[in-house]
TIDREN-156625 format. One record per residue (C-alpha): residue number from 0; x, y, z. Coordinates in nm, 3 decimals, decimal comma. Layout:
N
<atom num="NUM" u="X" v="Y" w="Z"/>
...
//
This chain:
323
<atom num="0" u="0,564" v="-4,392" w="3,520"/>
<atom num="1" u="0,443" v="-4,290" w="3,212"/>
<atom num="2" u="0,224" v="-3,954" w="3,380"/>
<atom num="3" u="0,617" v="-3,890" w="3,560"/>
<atom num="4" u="0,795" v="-3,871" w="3,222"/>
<atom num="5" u="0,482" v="-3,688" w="3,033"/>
<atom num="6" u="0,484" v="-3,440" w="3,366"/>
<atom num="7" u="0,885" v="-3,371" w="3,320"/>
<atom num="8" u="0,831" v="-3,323" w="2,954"/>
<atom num="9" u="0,588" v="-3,065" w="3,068"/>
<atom num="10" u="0,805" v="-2,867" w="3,306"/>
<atom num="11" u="1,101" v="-2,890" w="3,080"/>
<atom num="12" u="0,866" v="-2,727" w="2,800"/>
<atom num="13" u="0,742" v="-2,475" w="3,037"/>
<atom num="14" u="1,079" v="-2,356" w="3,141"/>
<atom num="15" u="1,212" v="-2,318" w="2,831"/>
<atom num="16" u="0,942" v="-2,080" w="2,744"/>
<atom num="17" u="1,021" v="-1,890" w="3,052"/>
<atom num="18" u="1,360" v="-1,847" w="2,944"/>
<atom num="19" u="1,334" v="-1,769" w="2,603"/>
<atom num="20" u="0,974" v="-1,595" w="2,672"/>
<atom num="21" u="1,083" v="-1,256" w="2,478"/>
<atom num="22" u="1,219" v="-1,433" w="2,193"/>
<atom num="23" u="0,861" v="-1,614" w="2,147"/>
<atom num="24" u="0,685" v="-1,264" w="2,186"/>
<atom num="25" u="0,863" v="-1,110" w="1,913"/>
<atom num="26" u="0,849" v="-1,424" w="1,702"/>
<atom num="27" u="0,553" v="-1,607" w="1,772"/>
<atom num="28" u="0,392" v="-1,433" w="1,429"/>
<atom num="29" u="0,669" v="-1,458" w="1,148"/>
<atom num="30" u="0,573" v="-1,546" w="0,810"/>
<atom num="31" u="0,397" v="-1,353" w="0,602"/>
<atom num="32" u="0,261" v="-1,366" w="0,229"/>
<atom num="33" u="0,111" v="-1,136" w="-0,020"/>
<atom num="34" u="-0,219" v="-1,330" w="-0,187"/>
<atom num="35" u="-0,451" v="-1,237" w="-0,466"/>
<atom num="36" u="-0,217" v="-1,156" w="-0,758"/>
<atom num="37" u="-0,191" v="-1,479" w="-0,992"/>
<atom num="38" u="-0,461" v="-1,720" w="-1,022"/>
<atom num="39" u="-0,188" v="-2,005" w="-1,048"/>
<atom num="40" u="-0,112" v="-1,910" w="-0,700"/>
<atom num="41" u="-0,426" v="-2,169" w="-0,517"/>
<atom num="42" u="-0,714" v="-2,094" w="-0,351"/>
<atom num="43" u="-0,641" v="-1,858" w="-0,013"/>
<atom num="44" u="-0,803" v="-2,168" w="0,203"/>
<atom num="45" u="-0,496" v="-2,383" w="0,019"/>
<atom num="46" u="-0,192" v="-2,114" w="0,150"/>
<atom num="47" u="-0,338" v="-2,106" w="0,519"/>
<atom num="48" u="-0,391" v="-2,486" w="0,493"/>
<atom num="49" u="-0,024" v="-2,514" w="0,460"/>
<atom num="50" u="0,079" v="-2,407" w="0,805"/>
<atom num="51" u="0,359" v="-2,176" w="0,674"/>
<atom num="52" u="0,203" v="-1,846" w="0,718"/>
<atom num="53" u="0,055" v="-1,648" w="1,005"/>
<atom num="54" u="-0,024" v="-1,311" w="0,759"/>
<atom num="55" u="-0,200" v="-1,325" w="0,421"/>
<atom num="56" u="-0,232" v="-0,980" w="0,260"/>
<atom num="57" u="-0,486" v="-0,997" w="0,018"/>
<atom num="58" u="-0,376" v="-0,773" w="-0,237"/>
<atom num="59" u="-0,557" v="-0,530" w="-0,341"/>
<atom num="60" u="-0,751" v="-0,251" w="-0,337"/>
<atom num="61" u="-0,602" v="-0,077" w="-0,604"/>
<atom num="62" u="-0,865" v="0,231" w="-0,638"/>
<atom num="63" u="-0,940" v="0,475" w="-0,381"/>
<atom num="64" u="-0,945" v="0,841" w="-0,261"/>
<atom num="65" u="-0,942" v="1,155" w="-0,460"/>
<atom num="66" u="-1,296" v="1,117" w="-0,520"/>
<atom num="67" u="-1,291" v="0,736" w="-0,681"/>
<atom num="68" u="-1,489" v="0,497" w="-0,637"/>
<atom num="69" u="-1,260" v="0,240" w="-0,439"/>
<atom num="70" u="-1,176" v="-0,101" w="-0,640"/>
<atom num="71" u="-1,019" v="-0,435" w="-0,512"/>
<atom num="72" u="-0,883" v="-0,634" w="-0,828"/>
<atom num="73" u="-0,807" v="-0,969" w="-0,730"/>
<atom num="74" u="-0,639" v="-1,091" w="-1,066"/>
<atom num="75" u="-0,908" v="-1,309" w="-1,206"/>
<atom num="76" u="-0,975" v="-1,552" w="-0,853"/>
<atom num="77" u="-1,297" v="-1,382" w="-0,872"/>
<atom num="78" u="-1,472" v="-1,034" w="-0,962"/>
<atom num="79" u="-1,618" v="-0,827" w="-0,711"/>
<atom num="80" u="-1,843" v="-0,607" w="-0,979"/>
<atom num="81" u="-2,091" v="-0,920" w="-0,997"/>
<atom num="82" u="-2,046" v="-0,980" w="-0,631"/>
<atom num="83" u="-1,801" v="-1,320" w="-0,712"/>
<atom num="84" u="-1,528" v="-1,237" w="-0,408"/>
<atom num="85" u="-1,792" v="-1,255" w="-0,156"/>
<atom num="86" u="-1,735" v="-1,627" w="-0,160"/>
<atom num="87" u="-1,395" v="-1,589" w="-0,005"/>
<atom num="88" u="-1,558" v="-1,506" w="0,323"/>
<atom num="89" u="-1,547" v="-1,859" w="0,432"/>
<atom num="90" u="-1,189" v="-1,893" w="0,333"/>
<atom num="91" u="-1,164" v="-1,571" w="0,526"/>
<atom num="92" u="-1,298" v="-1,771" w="0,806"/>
<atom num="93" u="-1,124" v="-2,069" w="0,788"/>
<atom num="94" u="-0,751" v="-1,886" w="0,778"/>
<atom num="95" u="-0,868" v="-1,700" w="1,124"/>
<atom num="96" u="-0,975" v="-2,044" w="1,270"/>
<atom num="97" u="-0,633" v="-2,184" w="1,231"/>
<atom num="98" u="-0,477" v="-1,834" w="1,359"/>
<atom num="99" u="-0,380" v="-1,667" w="1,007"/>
<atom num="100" u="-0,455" v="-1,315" w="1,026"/>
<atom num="101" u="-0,599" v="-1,185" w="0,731"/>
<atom num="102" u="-0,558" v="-0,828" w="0,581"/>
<atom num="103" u="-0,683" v="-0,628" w="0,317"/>
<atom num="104" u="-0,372" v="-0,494" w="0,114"/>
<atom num="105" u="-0,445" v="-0,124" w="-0,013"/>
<atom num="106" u="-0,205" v="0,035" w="-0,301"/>
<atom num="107" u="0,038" v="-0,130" w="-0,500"/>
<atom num="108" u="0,020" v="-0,070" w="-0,863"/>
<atom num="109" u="-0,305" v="0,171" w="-0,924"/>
<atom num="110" u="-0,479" v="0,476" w="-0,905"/>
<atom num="111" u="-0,504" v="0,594" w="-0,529"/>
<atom num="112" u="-0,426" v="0,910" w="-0,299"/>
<atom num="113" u="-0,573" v="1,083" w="-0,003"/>
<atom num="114" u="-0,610" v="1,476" w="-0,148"/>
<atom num="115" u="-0,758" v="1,606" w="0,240"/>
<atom num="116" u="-0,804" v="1,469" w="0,575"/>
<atom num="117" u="-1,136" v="1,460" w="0,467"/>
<atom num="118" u="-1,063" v="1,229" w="0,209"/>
<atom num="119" u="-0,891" v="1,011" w="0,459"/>
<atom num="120" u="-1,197" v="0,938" w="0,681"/>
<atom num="121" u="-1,383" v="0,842" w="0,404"/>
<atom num="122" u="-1,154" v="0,624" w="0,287"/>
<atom num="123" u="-1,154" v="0,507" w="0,629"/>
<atom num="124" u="-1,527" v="0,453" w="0,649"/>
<atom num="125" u="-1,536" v="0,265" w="0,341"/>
<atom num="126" u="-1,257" v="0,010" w="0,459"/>
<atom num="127" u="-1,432" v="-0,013" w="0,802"/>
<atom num="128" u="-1,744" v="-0,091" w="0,691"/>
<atom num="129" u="-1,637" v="-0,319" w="0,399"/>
<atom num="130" u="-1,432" v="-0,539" w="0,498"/>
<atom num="131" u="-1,342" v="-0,483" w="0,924"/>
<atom num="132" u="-1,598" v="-0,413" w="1,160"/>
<atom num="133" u="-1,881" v="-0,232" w="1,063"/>
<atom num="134" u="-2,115" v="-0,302" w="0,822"/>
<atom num="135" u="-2,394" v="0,047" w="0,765"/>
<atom num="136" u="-2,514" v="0,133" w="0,429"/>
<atom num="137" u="-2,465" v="0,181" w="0,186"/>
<atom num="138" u="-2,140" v="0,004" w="0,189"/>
<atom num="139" u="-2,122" v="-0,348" w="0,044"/>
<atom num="140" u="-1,895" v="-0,582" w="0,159"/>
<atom num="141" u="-1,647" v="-0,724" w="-0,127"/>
<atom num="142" u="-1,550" v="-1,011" w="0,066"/>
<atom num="143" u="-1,861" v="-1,106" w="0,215"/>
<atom num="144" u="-1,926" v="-1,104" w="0,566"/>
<atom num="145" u="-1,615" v="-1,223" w="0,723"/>
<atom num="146" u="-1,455" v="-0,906" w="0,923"/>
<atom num="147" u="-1,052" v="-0,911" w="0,826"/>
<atom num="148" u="-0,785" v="-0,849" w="1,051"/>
<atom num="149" u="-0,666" v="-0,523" w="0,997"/>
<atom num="150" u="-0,528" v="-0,339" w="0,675"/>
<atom num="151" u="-0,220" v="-0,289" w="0,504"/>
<atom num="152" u="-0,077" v="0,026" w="0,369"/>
<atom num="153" u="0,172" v="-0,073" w="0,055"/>
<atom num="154" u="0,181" v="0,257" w="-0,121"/>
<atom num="155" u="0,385" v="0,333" w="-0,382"/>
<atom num="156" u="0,238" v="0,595" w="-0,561"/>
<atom num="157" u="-0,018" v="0,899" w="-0,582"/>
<atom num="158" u="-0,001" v="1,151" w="-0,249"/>
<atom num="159" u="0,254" v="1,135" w="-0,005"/>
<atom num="160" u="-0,001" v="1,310" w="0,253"/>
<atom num="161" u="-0,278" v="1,183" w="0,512"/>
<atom num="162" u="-0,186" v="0,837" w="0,569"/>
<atom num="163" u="-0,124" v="0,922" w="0,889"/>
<atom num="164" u="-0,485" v="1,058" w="0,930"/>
<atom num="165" u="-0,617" v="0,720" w="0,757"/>
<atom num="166" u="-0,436" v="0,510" w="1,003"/>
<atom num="167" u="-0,564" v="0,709" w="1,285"/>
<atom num="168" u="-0,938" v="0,679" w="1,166"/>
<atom num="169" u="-0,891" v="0,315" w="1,131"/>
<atom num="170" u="-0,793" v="0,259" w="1,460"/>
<atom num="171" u="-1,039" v="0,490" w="1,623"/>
<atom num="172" u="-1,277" v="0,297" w="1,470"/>
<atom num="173" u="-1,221" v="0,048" w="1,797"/>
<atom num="174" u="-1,282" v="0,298" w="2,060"/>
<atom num="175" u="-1,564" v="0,418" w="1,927"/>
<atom num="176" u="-1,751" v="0,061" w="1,836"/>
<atom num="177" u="-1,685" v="-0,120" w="2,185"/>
<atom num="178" u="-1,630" v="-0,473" w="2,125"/>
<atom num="179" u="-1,554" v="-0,498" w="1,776"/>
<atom num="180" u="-1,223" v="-0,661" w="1,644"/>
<atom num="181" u="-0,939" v="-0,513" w="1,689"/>
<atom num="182" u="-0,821" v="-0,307" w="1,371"/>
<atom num="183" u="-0,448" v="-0,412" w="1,292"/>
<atom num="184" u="-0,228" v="-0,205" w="1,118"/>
<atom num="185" u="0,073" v="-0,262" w="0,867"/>
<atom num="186" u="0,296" v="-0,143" w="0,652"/>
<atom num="187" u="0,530" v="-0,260" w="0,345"/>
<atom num="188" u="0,775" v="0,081" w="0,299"/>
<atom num="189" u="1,083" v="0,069" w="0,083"/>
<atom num="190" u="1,395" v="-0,080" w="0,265"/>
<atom num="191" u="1,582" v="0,281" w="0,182"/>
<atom num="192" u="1,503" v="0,505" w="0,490"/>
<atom num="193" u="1,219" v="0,680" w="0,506"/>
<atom num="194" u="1,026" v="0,584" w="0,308"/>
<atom num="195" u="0,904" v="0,832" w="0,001"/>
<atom num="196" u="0,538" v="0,780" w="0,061"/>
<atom num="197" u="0,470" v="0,681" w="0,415"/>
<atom num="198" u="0,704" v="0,811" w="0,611"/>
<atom num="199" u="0,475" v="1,043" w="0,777"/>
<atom num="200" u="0,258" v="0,714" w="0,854"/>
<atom num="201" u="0,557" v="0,574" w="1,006"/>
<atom num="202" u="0,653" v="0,811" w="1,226"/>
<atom num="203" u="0,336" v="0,765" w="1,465"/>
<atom num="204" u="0,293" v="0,411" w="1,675"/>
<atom num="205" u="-0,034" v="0,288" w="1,474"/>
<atom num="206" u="0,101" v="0,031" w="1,296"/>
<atom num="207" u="0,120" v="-0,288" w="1,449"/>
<atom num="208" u="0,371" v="-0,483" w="1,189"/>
<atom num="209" u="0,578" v="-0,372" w="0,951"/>
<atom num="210" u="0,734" v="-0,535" w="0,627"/>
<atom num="211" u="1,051" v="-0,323" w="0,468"/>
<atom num="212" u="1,071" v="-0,479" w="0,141"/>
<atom num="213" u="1,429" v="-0,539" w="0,090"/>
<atom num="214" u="1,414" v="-0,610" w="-0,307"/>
<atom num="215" u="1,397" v="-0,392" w="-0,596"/>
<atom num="216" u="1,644" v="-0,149" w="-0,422"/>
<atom num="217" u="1,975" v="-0,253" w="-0,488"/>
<atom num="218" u="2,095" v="0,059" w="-0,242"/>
<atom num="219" u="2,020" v="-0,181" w="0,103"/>
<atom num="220" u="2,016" v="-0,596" w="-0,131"/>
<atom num="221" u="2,208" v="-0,871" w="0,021"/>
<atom num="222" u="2,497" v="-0,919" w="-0,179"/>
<atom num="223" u="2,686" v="-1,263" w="-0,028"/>
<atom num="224" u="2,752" v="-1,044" w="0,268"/>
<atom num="225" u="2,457" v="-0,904" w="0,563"/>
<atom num="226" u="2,621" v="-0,590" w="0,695"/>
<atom num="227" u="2,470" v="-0,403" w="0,407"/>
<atom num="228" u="2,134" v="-0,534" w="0,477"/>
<atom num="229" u="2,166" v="-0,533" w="0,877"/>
<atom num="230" u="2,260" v="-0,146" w="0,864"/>
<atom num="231" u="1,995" v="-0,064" w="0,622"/>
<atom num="232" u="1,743" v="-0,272" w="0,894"/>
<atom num="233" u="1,906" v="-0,148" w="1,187"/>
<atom num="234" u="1,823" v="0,216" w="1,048"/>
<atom num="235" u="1,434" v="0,100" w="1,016"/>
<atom num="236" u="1,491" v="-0,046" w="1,379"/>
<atom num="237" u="1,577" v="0,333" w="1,558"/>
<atom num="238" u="1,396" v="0,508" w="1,373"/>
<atom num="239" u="1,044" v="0,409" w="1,374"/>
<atom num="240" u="0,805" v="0,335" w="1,707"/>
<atom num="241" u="0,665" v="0,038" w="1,540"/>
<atom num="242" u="0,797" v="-0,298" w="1,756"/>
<atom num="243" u="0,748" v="-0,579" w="1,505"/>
<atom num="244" u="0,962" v="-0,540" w="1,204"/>
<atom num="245" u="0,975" v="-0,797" w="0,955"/>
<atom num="246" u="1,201" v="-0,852" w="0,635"/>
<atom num="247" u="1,049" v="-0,844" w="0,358"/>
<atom num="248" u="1,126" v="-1,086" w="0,087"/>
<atom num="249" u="1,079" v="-1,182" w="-0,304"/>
<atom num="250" u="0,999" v="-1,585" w="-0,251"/>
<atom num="251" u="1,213" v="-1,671" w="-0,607"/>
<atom num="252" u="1,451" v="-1,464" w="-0,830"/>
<atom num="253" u="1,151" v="-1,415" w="-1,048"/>
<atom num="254" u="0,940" v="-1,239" w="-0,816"/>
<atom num="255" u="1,193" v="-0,922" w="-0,830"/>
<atom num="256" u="1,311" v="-0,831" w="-1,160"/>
<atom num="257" u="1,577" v="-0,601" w="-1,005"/>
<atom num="258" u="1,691" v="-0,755" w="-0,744"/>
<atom num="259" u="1,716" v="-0,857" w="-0,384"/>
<atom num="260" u="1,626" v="-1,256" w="-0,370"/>
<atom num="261" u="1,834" v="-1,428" w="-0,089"/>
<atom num="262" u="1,845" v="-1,826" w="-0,142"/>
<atom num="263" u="1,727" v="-2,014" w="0,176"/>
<atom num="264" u="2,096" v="-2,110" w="0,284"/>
<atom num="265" u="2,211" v="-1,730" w="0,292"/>
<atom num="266" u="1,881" v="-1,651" w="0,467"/>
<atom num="267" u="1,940" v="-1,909" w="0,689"/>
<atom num="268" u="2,360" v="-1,892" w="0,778"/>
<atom num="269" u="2,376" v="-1,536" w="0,754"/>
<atom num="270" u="2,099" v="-1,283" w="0,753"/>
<atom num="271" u="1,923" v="-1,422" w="1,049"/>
<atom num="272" u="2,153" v="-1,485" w="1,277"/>
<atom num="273" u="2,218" v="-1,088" w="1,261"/>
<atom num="274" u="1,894" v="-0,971" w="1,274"/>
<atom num="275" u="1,758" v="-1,194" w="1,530"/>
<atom num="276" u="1,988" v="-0,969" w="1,756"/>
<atom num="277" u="1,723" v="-0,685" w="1,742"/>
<atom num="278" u="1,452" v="-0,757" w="1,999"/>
<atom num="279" u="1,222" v="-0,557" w="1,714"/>
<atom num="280" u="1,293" v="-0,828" w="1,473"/>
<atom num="281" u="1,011" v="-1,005" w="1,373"/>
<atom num="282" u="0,990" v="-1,207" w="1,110"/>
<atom num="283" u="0,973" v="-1,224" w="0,737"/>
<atom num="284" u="0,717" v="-1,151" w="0,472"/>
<atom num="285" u="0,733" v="-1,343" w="0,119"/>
<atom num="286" u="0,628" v="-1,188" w="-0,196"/>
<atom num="287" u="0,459" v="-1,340" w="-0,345"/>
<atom num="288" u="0,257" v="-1,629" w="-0,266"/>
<atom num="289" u="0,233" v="-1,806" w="-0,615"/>
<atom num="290" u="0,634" v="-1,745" w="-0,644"/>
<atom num="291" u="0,644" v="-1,937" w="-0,307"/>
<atom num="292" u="0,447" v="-2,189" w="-0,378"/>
<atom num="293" u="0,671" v="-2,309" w="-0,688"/>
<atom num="294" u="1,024" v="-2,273" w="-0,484"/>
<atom num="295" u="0,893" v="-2,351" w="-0,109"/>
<atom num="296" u="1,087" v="-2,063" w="0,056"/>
<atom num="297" u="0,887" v="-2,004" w="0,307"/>
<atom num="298" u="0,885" v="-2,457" w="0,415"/>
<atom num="299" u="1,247" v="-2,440" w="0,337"/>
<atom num="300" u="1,321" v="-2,123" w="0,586"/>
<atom num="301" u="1,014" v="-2,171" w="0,865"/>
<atom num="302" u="1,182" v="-2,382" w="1,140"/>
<atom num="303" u="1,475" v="-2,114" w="1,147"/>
<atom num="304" u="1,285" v="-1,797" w="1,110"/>
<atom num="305" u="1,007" v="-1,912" w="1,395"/>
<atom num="306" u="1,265" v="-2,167" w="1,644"/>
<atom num="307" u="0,982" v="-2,086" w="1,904"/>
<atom num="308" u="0,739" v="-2,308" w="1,723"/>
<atom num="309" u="0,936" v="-2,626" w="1,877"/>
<atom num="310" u="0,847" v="-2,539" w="2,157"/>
<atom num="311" u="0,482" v="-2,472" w="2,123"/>
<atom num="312" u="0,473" v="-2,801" w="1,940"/>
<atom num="313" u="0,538" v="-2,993" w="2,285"/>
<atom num="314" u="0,280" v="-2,813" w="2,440"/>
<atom num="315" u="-0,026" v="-2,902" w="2,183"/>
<atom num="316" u="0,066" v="-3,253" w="2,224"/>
<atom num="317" u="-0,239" v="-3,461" w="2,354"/>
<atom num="318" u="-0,248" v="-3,565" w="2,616"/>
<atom num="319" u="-0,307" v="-3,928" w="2,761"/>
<atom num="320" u="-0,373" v="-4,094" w="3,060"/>
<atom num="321" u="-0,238" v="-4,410" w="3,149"/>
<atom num="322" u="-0,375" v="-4,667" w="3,311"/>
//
């Protein structure tokens, strides 16, 4: 009796992944954080440990092109000019084993550009070999051995040009290194569209996710109603041939000085019931992860941004025979 009941449980879980199958696609991956900036903030092991997030973007590599030599500043966890980050390769490690991918954020706040397409392949070969697949000399690895998931491009400053050369270089990287991770791609433009600096970037289909921050731009902020904030997504959603958008979010007043925080209950009751309407609608990314880890945005908002997870829940039950 009790193999019947566990055997309809099944089916009925099955079923209702067949029927809502496109809805888990798009959200199977749908919480994302930015890590690395505030040493109050936990150890990176601690965030994945949580459950809550299936990016971390460790942010960042602040220095690079035009000639620098590239930098990754890591705000005190650790300092990479004595070697100290390259302990962060287990934690690397242990995100990946419980299905966290893990990115290297490059930009932000700091001295960076790409003055030449030359400039972006060796820019490319240093992130390749650094911290993703490869691993000649004379490139040192920051972050020790572990190979990360892909990079992030969260530029918001220096050259406007060649980022769509970079992210071609990255990704060739694959076919020419046969069996080597796959190089993932993303994003974190400005929610007014296009973007200033990458909108060349954007315009090409090699980038796998992307994160429209939707704060500090009071032009496209929720303000107690969504249509302003739909439209302005909407406009990132027919414009660009990436097919996993995600809304990008400041996890507390705080994180944002000018603007754009939406409490949990207006996420919840308004926002995502519109956007969940675009089949490109992925998810949402949380800046940062020390601001989330004093308000718990991203435990308070998980079970209504990812519904699919219910589902998948069922199936990782264990299973046990009866006798």
């Amino acid at each position: 009796m009790a193999i019947r009941s566990l055997a309809s449980l099944l089916l009925f879980a099955f079923l209702m992944l067949a029927l809502t199958g496109r809805l888990q696609a798009r959200r199977s991956s749908c919480i994302g954080v930015y890590w690395g900036q505030n040493t109050d903030e936990g150890s990176l092991a601690a965030a994945c440990a949580t459950g809550n997030y299936d990016f971390v973007n460790i942010a960042s590599l602040f220095k690079f092109g035009m000639g620098q030599t590239p930098e990754i500043n890591l705000a005190g966890h650790c300092d990479p000019r004595n070697n100290g980050c390259a302990r962060l390769s287990s934690e690397i490690e242990y995100c990946q084993e419980r299905g966290v991918k893990v990115m290297l954020s490059i930009g932000g706040g700091g001295s960076y550009g790409l003055r030449s397409t030359e400039d972006a392949k060796e820019v490319a070969s240093y992130l390749w070999h650094s911290f993703l697949g490869g691993s000649a000399a004379p490139y040192s690895r920051p972050l020790g051995d572990a190979v990360l998931d892909g990079i992030d491009f969260n530029i918001a400053g220096g050259s406007t040009e060649h980022y769509d050369e970079l992210a071609a270089f990255l990704k060739a990287y694959n076919e020419q290194e046969a069996g080597t991770k796959k190089v993932h791609l993303s994003a974190a433009p400005q929610c007014p569209f296009p973007d200033y600096w990458l909108a060349n970037a954007l315009r090409t289909d090699l980038f796998d996710y992307v994160w429209v921050q939707f704060f500090n731009n009071p032009s496209c902020h929720f303000s107690q109603n969504a249509i302003n904030l739909a439209n302005a997504f909407n406009k990132w959603v027919v414009s660009i041939p990436a097919q996993k958008l995600f809304l990008g979010l400041p996890a507390a007043p705080e994180a944002a000085p000018s603007g754009g925080y939406i409490p949990p209950e207006d996420l919840i009751s308004q926002v995502l019931p519109i956007l969940k309407d675009s089949d490109k609608f992925a998810g949402i990314m949380l800046w940062n992860r020390y601001h989330d880890r004093l308000s718990g945005y991203s435990s308070q908002v998980k079970s209504h941004v990812c519904p699919a997870r219910r589902f998948s829940s069922i199936l990782s039950m264990p299973v046990k025979s009866s006798k």
